[in-house]
N, C-alpha and C positions, 0 to 999 in steps of 0.2 A: 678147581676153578681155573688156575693156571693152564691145563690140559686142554681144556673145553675153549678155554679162548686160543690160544696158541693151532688147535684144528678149526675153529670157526672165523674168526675175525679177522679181519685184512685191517693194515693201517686206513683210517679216514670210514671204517664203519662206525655205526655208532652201536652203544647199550645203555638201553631201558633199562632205570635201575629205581630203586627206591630214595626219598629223600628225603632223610638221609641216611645211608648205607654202610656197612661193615667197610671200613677205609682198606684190609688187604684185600679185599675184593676189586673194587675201586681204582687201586695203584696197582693190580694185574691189567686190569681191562686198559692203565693211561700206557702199560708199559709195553703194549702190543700196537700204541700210536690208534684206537678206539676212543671216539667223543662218546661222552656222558650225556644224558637225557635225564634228569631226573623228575620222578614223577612223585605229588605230594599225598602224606599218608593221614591219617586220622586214627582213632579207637581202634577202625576193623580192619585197619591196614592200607594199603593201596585204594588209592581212589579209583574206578574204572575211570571215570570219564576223562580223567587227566593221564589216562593213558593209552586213551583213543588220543588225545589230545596230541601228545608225546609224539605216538606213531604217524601221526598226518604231519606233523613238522618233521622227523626225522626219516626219510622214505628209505635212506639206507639202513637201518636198524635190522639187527641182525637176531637180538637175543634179549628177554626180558628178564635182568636179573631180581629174585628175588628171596627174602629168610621170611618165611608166612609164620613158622612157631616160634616166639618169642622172641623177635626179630632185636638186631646188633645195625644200633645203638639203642632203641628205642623201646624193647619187650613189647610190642604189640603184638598178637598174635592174631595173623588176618582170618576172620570170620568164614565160615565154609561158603556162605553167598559167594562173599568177594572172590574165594579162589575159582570157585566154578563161572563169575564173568572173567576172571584175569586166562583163564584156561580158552574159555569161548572165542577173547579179544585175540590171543596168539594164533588160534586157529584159524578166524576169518582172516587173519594180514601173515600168514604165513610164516610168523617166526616161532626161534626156540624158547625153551623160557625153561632158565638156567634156575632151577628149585636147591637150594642153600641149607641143610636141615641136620645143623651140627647141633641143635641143642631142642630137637622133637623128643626125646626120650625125658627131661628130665621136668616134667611135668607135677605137680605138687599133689594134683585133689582127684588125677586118677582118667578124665577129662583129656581124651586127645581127638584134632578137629582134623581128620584124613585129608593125609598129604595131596597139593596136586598130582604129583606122579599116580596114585590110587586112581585116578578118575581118566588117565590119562589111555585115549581107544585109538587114540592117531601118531603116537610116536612123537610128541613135540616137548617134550619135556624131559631133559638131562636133571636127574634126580642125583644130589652131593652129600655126603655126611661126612659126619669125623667118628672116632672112639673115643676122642681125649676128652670129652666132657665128664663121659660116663663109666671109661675104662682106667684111666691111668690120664693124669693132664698134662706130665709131660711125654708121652708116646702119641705122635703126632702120625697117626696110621690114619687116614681118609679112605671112601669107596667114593664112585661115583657107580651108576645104572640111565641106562640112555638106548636108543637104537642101535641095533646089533652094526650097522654103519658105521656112523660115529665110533662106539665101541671099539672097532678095529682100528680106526684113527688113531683112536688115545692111547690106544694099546704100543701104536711104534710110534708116538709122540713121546711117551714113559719109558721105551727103551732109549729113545736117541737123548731124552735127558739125563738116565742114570744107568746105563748098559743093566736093565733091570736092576729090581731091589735086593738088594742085599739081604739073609737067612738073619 
């Protein structure tokens, strides 16, 4: 997340985020000087309309942040409809849409509802995970998957933060 904003956002963009939203998420995006939009949720997650709504008030919007399986704070887990308008919406207005999915694997009854990234035929979607959910919780290892562009951003964004990672 930190990566992805750090090559994407200039201070005074904004991000589409969900409302209410995983707060280290939230305090990366305040601490790169990026307005918040929030957009309100229900059962199946994100509402579309209220983020068509978002994106016509906010014309600098850069990136739709969002956690669609079992979403932090709230465990909603947005319904396949919603991600395929939330996918549609990023596409007709040209942003990214910053997919959050550190806690996709831990699903209880077997039931998993395909990632945006899965649907994803136009490159707009920077897909993030962790292992700490499901590997070990305190090994705080993440990936991130995205255009091979980007990719190479993050790539010497992650070296000039940590002269790479450490073995």
């Amino acid at each position: 997340i930190d990566l992805t904003t750090k090559c994407l956002i200039n201070e005074g963009d904004t991000v589409i985020v969900e409302e209410p939203s995983f707060i280290g998420a939230l305090n990366t995006f305040r601490s790169y000087g990026a307005k918040l939009a929030g957009v309100a949720m229900d059962n199946e997650g994100m509402k579309p309309e209220d983020l068509e709504r978002a994106i016509a008030e906010n014309p600098n919007a850069k990136i739709i942040y969002t956690i669609p399986t079992f979403q932090n704070p709230m465990g909603v887990t947005m319904t396949l409809e919603r991600r395929k308008a939330v996918y549609e919406i990023a596409k007709k207005h040209g942003l990214l849409i910053l997919e959050d999915n550190p806690y996709g694997e831990l699903t209880f009854d077997g039931t998993k509802v395909p990632t945006i990234k899965s649907m994803d035929t136009d490159g707009v979607v920077v897909y993030c995970g962790s292992f700490s959910k499901i590997l070990a919780p305190g090994l705080r290892v993440g990936f991130v998957c995205g255009p091979a562009k980007l990719l190479q951003k993050l790539t010497v964004a992650k070296q000039g933060s940590d002269v790479h990672t450490p073995m």
